[in-house]
C-alpha positions as CSV (number, residue, x, y, z in Angstrom):
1,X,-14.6,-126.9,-115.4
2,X,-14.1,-125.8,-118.9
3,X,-10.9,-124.0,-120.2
4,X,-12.7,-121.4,-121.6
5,X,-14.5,-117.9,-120.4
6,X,-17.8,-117.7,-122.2
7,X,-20.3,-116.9,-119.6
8,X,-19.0,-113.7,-117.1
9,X,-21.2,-112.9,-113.7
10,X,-20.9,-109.9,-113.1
11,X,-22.8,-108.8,-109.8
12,X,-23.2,-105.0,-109.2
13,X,-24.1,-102.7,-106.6
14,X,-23.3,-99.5,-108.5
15,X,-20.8,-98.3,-106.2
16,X,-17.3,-96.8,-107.7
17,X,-15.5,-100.2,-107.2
18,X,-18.4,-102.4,-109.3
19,X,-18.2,-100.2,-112.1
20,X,-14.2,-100.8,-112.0
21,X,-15.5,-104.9,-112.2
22,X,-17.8,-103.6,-114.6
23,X,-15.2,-102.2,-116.8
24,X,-12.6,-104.8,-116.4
25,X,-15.5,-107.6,-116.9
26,X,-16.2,-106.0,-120.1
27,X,-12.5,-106.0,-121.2
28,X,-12.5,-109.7,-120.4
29,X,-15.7,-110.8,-122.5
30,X,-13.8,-108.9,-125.3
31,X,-11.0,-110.3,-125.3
32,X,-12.6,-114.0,-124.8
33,X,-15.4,-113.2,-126.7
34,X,-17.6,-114.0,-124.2
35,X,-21.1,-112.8,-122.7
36,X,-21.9,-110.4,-119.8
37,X,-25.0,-111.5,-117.1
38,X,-25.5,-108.1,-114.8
39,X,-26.4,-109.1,-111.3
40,X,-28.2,-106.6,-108.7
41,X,-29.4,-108.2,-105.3
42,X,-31.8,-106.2,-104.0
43,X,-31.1,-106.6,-99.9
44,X,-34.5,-107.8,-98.9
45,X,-34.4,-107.3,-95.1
46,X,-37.8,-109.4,-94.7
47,X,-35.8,-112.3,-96.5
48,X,-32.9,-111.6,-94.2
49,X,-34.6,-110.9,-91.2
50,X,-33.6,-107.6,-90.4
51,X,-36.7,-106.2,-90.2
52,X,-39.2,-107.8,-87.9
53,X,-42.7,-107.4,-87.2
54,X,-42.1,-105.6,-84.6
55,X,-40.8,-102.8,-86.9
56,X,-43.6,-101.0,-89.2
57,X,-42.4,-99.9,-92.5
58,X,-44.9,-98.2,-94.5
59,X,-45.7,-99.6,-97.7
60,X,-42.9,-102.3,-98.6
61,X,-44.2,-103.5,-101.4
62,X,-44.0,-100.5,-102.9
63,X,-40.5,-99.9,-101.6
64,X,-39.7,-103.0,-103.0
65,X,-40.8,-102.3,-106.3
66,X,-39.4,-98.7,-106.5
67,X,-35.6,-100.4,-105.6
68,X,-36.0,-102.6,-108.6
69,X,-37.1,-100.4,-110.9
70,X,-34.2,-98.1,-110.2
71,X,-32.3,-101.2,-110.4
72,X,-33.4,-102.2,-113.8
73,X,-32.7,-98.6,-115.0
74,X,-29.3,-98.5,-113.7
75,X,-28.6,-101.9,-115.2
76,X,-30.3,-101.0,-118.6
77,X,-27.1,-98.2,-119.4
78,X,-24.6,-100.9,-118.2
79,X,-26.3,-102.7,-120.8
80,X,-25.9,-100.4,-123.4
81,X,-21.9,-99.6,-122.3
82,X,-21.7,-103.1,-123.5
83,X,-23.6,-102.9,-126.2
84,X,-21.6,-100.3,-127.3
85,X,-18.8,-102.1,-127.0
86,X,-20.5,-105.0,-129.1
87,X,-20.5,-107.1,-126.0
88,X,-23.7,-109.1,-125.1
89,X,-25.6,-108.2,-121.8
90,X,-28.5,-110.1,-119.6
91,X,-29.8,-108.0,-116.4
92,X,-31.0,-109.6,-113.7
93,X,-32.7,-107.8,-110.6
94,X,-32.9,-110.5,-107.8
95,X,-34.4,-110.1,-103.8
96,X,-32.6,-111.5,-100.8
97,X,-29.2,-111.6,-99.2
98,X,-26.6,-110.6,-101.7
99,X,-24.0,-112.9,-101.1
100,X,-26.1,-116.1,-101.3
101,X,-28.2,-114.7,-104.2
102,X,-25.2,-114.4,-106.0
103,X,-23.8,-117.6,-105.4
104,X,-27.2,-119.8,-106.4
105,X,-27.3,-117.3,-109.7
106,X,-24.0,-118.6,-110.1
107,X,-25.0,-122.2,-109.7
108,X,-27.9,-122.1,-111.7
109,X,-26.7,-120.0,-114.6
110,X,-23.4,-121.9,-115.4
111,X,-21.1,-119.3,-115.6
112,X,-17.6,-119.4,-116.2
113,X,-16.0,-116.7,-114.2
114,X,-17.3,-113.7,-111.7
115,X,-15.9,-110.7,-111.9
116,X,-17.0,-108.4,-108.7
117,X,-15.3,-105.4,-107.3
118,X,-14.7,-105.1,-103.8
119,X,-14.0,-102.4,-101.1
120,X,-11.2,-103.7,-99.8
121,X,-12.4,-103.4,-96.0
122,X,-10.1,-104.3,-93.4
123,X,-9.7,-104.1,-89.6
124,X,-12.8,-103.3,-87.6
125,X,-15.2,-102.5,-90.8
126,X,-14.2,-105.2,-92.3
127,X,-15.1,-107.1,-88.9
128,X,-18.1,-105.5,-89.0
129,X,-19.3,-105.0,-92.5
130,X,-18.1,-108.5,-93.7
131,X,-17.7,-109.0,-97.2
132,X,-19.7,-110.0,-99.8
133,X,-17.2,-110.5,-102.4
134,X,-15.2,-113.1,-99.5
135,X,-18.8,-115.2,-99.0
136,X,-19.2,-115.4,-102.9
137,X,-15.3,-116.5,-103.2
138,X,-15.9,-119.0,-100.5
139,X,-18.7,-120.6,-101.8
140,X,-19.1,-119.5,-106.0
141,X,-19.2,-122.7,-108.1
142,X,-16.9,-121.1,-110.4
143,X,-13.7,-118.9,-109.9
144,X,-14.4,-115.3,-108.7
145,X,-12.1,-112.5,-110.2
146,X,-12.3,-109.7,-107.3
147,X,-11.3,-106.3,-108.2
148,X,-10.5,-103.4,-106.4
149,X,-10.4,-100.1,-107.5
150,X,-8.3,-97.6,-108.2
151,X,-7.1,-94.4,-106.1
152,X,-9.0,-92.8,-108.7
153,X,-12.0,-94.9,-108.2
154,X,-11.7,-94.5,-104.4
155,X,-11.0,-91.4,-104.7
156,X,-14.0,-90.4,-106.4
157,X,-16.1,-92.4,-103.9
158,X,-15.3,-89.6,-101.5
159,X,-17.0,-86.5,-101.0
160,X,-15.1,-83.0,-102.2
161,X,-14.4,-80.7,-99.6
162,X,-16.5,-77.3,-100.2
């Protein structure tokens, strides 16, 4: 373990509470002078087995390809938030279960520190939903900074009454 923060995960699903992490990740690597890795998982339900042959999805492949090259965009103006910041930024657009994706990224990338927002899901939907900032914690190879948002960043996850 080193006693520095050079190296910042910083898995996304580009939901209101990752780009909290997002923003609080990129307060860190300023103040420690440290570099930013963007993380997307793309859930691939073949990999995870929720889909199964008996189940016909037209065209995965091309699915597939579509989700990651609206990942890749999405991660490209996170990118440049850094940038403008004068922070470096890697993307990465990876397939399979996000938790464990995350994890081995982790492993294999040496980072210092994730920083990952979370919903905060308790009770039943937590029960039921899990949590994929709890697996990473459990298993991450380095420590995991979890953050959750705001009432402002919750609250703009909700839709406006008409």
């Amino acid at each position: 373990m080193t006693n520095t923060i050079t190296n910042i995960l910083v898995p996304v699903d580009f939901s209101p509470h990752a780009e909290y992490a997002f923003t609080y990740a990129t307060r860190l690597a300023e103040r420690f002078g440290a570099k930013l890795a963007l993380l997307y998982v793309v859930d691939d339900s073949f990999v995870t087995g929720g889909w199964s042959s008996e189940i016909y999805v037209s065209n995965v492949p091309e699915l597939m390809e579509n989700l990651i090259a609206d990942a890749d965009r999405r991660l490209a103006t996170l990118k440049a938030s850094a940038a403008a910041l004068g922070l470096t930024a890697e993307t990465a657009v990876i397939r399979g279960r996000p938790a464990h994706a995350i994890v081995e990224h982790a492993k294999n990338g040496g980072f210092d520190l994730i920083v990952m927002g979370t919903h905060g899901r308790t009770g039943v939907s937590h029960v039921v939903m899990g949590s994929v900032a709890e697996r990473v914690l459990r298993k991450a190879p380095c420590p995991v900074l979890t953050v959750r948002g705001t009432e402002a960043v919750e609250a703009s996850a909700k839709p406006e009454a008409a």
